[in-house]
N, C-alpha and C positions, 0 to 999 in steps of 0.2 A: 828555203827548201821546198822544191815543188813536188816533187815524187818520192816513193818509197817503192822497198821492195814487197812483193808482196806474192799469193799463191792466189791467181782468179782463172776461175771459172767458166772457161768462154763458151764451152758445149759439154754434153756428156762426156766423161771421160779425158776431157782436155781442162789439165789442171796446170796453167801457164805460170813460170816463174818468171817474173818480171817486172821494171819498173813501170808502177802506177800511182795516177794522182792521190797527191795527201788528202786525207777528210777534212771535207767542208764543215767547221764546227759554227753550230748556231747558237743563240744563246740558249740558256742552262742546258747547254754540251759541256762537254769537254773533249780536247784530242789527248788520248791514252796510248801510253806509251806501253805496247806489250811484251812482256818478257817472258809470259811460256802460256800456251795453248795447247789445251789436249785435243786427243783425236777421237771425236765419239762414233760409240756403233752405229749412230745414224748420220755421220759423216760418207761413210760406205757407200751406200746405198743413194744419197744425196749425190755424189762426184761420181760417180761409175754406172748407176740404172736412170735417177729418176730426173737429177738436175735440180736446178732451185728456183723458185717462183719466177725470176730471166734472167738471163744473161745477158754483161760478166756480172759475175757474185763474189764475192771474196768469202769462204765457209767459216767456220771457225767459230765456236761460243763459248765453249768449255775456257774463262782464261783469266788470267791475272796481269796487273803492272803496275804504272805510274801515271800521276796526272802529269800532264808537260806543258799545259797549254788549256786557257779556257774559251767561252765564246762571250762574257759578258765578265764585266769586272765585278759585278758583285757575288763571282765566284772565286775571284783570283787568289782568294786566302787556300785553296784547294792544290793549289798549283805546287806539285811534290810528296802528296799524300798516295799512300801505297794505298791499292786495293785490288779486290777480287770487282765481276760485272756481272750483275743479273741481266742476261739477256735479252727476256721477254721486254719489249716494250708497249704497252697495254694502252688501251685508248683514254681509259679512264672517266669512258663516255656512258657504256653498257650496263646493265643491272648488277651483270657478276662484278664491274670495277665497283661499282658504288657500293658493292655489298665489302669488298675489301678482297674479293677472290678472283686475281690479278690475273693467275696462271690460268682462269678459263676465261679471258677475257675472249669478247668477240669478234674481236675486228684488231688483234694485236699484230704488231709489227718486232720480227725479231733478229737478234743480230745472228749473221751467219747463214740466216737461209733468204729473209725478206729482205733484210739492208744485208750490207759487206761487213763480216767481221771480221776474226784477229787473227784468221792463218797471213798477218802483215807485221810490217812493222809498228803501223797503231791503228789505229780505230776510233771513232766518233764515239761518245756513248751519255748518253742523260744522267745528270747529277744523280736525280732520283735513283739509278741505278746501280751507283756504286756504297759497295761494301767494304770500307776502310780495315784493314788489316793491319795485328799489331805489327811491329817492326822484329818478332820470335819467330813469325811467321814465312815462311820462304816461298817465294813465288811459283814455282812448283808445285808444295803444297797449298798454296792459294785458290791456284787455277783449278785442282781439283773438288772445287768449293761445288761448282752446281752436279756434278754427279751424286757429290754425298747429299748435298738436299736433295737430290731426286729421291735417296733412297730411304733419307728419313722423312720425307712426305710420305711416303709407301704404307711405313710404320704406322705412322701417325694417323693414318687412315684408319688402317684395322683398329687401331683406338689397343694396341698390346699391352699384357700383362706380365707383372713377376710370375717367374712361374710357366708362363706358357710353352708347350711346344711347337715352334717354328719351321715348317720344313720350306727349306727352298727351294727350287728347281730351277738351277740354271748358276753353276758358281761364276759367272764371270766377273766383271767389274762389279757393275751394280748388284749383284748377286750376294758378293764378299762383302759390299759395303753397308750391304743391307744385314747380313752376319754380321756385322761391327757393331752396327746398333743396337739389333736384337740382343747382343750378348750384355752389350751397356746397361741393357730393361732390366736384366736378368731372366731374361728369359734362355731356354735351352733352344740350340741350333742343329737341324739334321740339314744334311746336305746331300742333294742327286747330283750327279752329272753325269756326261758320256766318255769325258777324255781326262784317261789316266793319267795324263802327262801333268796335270795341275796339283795332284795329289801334293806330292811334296809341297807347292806353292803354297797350298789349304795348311795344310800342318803347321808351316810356320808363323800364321797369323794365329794357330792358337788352337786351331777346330780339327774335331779329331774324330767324327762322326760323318763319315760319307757311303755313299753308295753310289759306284759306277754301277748305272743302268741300261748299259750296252752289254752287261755279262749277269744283270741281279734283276730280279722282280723287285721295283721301285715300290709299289703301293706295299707289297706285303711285306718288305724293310721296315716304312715307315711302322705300319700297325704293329708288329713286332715291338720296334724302340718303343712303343707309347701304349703296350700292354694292352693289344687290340682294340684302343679308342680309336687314335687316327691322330693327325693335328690340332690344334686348337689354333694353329694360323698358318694356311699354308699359299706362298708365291709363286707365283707364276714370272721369273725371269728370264726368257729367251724369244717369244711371243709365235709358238706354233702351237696347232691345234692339239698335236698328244701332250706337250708338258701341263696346256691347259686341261686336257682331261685327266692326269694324273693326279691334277691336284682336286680337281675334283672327287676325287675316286680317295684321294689321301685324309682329309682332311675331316675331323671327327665331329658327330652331329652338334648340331648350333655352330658349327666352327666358322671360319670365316677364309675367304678366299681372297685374294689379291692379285689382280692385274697388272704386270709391270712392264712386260715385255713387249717394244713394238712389233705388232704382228708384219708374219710373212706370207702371207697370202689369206685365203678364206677356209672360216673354222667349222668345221662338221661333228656334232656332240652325236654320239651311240646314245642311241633311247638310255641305255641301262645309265650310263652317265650323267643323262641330265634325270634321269631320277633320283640320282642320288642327291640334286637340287632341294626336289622337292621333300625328298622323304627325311633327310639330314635336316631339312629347315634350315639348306648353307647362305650365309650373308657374303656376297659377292661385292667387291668391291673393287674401282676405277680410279688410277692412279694418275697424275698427269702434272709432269714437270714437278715447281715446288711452289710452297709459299713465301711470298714476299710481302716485307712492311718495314718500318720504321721500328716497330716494337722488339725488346728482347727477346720474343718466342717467335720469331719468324724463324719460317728453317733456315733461311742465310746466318742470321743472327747466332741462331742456334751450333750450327756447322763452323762457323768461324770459330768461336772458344770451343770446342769438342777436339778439331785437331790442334791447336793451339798449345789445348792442356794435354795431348796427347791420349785423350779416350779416344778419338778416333785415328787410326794408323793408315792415314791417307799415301802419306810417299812408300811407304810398304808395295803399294797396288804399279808405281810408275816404274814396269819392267823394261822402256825404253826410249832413248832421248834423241831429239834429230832436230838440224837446223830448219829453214826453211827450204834452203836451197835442198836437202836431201832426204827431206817427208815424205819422198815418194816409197823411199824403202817402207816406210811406216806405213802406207796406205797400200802397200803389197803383201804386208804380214798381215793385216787385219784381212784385206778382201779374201785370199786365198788361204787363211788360215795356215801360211807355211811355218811356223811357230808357234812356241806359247809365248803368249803375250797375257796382260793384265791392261793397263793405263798404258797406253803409249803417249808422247811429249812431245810437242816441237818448241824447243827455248830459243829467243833469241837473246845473242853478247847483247 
């Protein structure tokens, strides 16, 4: 078999379906066989504004499969093992790799936007990368693996407590997923947004504390719930400059702030905002991708048994499913927002 089908990238906005050549697997590769990829929010933006480091690219990182094939035989015992893919691939050269902190590597290489990932039929990908999955595990819920580590690195950043109040701004995917965890901490969950239409969505995962702030004063919601302190952790999930001063404005002295949202253009703080920097003495903090290791507390590691054992309710989030060949409807809901959407899916038979 020489080619596959696959979704590449020849220029902006031209997302070609069509047969292209199989991955060239080198040794400790493997060719993975993928059975469903999500569509991330920074897929959008990637395929429709800005493009991908060149073209063609095959997008895609969010994903799960099979091994089918290796590139050296002292991996061939691999060959039929399910897993999820850590995308980043890191130089392993840098200070941040040698320190173990993989996802700020400096000079990394990653699937989907620097190499071709899994909007195909398989994909090339580094032993080191793969996260074996038990066989309770559905690929589906597999593929969803690096969102919820995005968004328990989030967590993990602010260093959360029992007990805390959480507010987040921005319920979308990683928004909700970042709710899943927090709830897990035991910490309590407030939730902002602007579109009523998810409400229902939000209830059914459990959470029952929101504020549309297209009809409510957001800040002065929060201090209400939390008895005029504010937050003691509040996120920033959509990455524009007012969610970012809301939370600034929300979140209660010594509290801590969190970053999560890739920004959409450039941010302009009001004096009075960023004194609430200084005068709060708020700890701001910088999110970015996840962690990855070998160890059981890596957030992959972590995220694999979470939805496994079902604390984390990952397929809850996958509001909708599309082959290859018809992902374009899916990359229509997302860019134009003509729906509500959650996790959108491209599975392949």
């Amino acid at each position: 078999m020489d080619t596959m089908k696959a979704r590449v990238l020849r220029a902006v906005g031209e997302l070609d379906y069509c047969d292209y050549p199989m991955p060239e697997v080198k040794p400790d590769e493997v060719l993975f066989k993928v059975k469903a990829c999500g569509i991330c929010g920074s897929d959008i933006p990637r395929i429709f504004v800005n493009g991908t480091y060149h073209f063609p690219t095959i997008p895609g990182h969010e994903f799960s499969g099979e091994v089918v094939g290796v590139g050296d035989d002292k991996n061939k015992d691999l060959i039929g093992t399910r897993a999820a893919a850590f995308p980043l691939i890191p130089c392993k050269k840098c200070e941040n790799c040698n320190n173990g902190d993989y996802e700020m590597c400096k000079s990394y290489d990653y699937l989907g936007s620097r190499s071709d990932g899994a909007f195909a039929e398989y994909v090339r990908v580094p032993v080191w990368n793969l996260v074996p999955i038990p066989d309770s595990l559905s690929f589906e819920e597999a593929a969803m693996t690096e969102p919820v580590a995005v968004a328990l690195h989030a967590l993990r950043r602010a260093q959360i407590e029992i007990g805390d109040n959480v507010v987040i701004f921005g319920p979308g995917t990683i928004g909700m997923l970042i709710a899943q965890w927090a709830r897990a901490w035991g910490a309590r969950v407030l939730l902002v947004g602007t579109d009523a239409n998810n409400w229902e969505f939000i209830e059914s995962l459990g959470f029952t504390e929101y504020c549309n702030s297209s009809h409510e004063d957001a800040i002065a919601w929060v201090k209400e719930k939390t008895n005029g302190i504010g937050a003691d952790i509040a996120i920033e999930a959509v990455g524009i400059a007012l969610t970012a001063c809301n939370c600034l404005e929300a979140a209660a002295s010594g509290g801590k702030v969190i970053f999560v949202g890739n920004p959409h253009g450039d941010f302009t703080f009001p004096q009075n905002t960023y004194w609430q920097i200084l005068r709060k003495q708020l700890r701001i903090f910088g999110t970015w991708n996840s962690s990855y290791s070998d160890t059981h507390k890596s957030d992959w590691n972590l995220v694999v048994n979470a939805v496994a054992n079902g604390k984390i309710n990952a397929k809850k989030l996958i509001t909708h499913r599309f082959s290859l060949e018809t992902m374009d409807k899916g990359l229509e809901i997302m860019r134009d927002n003509s729906e509500f959407f959650a996790k959108i899916m491209v599975v392949n038979d």
